[in-house]
C-alpha positions as CSV (number, residue, x, y, z in Angstrom):
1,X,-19.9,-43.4,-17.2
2,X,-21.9,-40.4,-15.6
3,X,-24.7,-43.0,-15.1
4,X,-22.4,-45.3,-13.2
5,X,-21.2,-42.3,-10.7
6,X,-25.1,-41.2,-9.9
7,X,-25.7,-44.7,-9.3
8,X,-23.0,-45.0,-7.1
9,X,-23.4,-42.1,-5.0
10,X,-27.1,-42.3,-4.9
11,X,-26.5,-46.0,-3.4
12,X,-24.0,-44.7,-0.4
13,X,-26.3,-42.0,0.2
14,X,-29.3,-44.0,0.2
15,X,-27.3,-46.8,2.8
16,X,-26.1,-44.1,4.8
17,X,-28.5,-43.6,7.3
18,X,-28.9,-47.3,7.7
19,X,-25.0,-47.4,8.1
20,X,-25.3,-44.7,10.6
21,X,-27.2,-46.7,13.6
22,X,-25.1,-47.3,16.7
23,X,-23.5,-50.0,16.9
24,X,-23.1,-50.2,20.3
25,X,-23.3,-47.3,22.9
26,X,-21.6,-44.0,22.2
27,X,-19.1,-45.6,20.0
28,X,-20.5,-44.0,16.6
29,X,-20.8,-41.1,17.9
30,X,-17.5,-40.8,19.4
31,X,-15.9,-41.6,15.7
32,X,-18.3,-40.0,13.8
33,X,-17.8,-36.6,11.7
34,X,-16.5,-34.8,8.4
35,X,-12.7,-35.0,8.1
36,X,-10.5,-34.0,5.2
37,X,-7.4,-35.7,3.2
38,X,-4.3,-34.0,1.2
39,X,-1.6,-36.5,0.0
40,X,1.0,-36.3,-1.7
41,X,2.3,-39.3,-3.5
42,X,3.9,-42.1,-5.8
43,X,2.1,-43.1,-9.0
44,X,3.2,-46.4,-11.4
45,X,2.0,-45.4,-14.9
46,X,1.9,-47.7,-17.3
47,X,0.7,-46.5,-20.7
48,X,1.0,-48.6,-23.7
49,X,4.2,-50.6,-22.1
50,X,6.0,-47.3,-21.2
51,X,6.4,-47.2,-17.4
52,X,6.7,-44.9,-15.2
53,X,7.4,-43.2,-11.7
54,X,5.3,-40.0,-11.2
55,X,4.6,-37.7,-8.6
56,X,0.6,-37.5,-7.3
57,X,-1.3,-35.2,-5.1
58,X,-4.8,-35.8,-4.0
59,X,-7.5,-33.8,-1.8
60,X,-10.7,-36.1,-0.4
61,X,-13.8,-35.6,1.5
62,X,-15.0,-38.1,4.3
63,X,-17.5,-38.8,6.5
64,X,-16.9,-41.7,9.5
65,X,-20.4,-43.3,9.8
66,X,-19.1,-45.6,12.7
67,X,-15.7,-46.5,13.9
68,X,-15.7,-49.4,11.2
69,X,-17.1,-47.5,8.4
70,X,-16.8,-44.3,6.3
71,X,-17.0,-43.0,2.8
72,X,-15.0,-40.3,1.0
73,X,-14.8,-38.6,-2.4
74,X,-11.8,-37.4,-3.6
75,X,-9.9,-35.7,-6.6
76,X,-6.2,-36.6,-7.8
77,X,-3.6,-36.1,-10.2
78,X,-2.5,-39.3,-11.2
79,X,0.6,-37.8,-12.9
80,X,1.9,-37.4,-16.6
81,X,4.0,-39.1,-19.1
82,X,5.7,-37.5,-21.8
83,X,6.8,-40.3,-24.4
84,X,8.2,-39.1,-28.2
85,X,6.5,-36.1,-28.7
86,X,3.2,-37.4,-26.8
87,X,2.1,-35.4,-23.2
88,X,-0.2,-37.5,-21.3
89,X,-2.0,-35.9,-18.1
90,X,-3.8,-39.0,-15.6
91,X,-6.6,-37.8,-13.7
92,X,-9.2,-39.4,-11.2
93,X,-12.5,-38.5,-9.1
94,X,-12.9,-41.2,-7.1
95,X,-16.0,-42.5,-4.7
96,X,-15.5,-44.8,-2.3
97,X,-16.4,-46.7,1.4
98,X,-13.7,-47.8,3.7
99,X,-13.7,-50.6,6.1
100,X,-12.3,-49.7,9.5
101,X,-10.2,-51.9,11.3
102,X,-9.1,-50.1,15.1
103,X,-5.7,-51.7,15.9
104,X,-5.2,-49.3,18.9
105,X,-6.8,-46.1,20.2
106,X,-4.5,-44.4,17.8
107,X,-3.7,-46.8,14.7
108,X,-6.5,-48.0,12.1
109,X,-6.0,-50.1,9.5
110,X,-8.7,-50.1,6.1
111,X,-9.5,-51.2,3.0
112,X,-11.2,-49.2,0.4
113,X,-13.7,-50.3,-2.0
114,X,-15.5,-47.6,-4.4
115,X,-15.1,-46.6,-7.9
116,X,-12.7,-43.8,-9.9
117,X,-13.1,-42.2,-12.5
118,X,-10.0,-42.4,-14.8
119,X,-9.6,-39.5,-17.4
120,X,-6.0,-39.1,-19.6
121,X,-5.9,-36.0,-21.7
122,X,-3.3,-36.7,-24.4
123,X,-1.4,-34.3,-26.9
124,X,0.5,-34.8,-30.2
125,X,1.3,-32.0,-32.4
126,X,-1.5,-29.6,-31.4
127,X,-3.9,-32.1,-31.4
128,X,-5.2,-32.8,-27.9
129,X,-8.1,-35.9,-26.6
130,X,-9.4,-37.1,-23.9
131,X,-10.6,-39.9,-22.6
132,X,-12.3,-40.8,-19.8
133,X,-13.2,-44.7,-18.4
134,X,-14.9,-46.0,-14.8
135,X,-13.2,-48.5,-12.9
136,X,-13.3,-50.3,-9.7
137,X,-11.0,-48.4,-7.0
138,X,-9.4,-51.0,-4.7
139,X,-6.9,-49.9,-1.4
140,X,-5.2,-50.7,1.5
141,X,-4.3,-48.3,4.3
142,X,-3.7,-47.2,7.7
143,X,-4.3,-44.0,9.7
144,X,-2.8,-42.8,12.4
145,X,-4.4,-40.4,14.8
146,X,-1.5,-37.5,16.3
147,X,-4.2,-36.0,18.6
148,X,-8.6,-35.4,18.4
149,X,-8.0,-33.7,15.2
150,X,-4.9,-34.1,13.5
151,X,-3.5,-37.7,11.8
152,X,-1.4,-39.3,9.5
153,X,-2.5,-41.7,6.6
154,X,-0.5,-44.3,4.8
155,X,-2.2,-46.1,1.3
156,X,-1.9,-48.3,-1.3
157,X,-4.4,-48.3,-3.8
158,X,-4.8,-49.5,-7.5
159,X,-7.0,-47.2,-9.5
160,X,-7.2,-50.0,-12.4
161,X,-6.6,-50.8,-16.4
162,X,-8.8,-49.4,-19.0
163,X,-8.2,-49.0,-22.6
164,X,-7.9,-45.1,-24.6
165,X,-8.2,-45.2,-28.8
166,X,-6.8,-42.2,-30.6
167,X,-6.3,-42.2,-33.7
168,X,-6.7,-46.3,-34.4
169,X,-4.1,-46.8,-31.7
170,X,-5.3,-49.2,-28.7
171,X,-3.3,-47.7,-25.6
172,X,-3.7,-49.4,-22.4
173,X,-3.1,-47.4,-19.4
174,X,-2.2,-48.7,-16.1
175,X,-2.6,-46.8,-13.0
176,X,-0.8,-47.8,-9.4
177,X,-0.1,-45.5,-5.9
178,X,1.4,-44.8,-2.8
179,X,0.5,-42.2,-1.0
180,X,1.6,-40.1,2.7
181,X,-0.7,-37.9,3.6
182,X,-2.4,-35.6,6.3
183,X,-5.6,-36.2,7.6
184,X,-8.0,-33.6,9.7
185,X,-11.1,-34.1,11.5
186,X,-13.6,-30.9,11.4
């Protein structure tokens, strides 16, 4: 799991400074720069067949290379679940590159692609685990600029299945969101 993360993020910072050459003109240097995320947002859950609605909140880190291309990193409470005597807390750190799509000199529509890194800390009578898996991070979004540093963001993404044992039990957790947020450029 830890090997997985290095790996990743040695490969986008490796392919950064080859990502980073114009593209044409001024243009990546008009878009380029360190901007921050804080969302607030909807999670599905579903853990073992027991779904749920939860409230998520989430804080990234980006960088635009070019106006079609930037990568983030970001941290987020996925949410909990409390089912018969069980407390289950979902959370994520997440790495990954989105693909920029400029509808207007405002809007921009983009997918993400990266990896997060699911962890579920469960509890039953005093006993607490935790488990922690690496899936493929898949999104959909769109950000809307208010002015040259403020903007809005809109997103889907699915954070992926992976499977937690305790105790001889096989539970398969589930993890769905989406999220409003604000976005600043620095």
């Amino acid at each position: 799991m830890k090997r997985t993360l290095l790996a990743t993020a040695a490969l986008l910072i490796a392919a950064a400074p080859v990502m980073a050459q114009q593209v044409s003109g001024n243009s990546a240097s008009k878009t380029s720069g360190l901007y921050g995320v804080l969302d607030l947002g909807n999670s599905k859950v579903d853990l073992a067949g027991n779904k749920s609605n939860r409230t998520s909140v989430g804080i990234a880190l980006g960088h635009d290379i070019n106006e079609n291309l930037a990568v983030e990193a970001g941290l987020r409470r996925i949410g909990g679940q409390d089912t018969g005597g069980d407390s289950n807390t979902l959370m994520a750190a997440q790495v990954s590159v989105l693909g920029k799509l400029p509808l207007s000199t405002q809007a921009t529509a983009f997918v993400r692609a990266g990896l997060s890194s699911n962890s579920m800390e469960s509890r039953n009578q005093g006993v607490s685990q935790s488990f922690t898996r690496n899936q493929p991070l898949l999104g959909v979004g769109l950000d809307y600029a208010l002015d040259s540093k403020w903007g809005v963001r809109a997103e889907y993404t699915d954070m992926g299945k992976f499977a937690a044992v305790r105790n001889g039990t096989r539970y398969d957790v589930k993890a769905q969101q989406f999220n409003v947020g604000a976005t600043m450029k620095f």
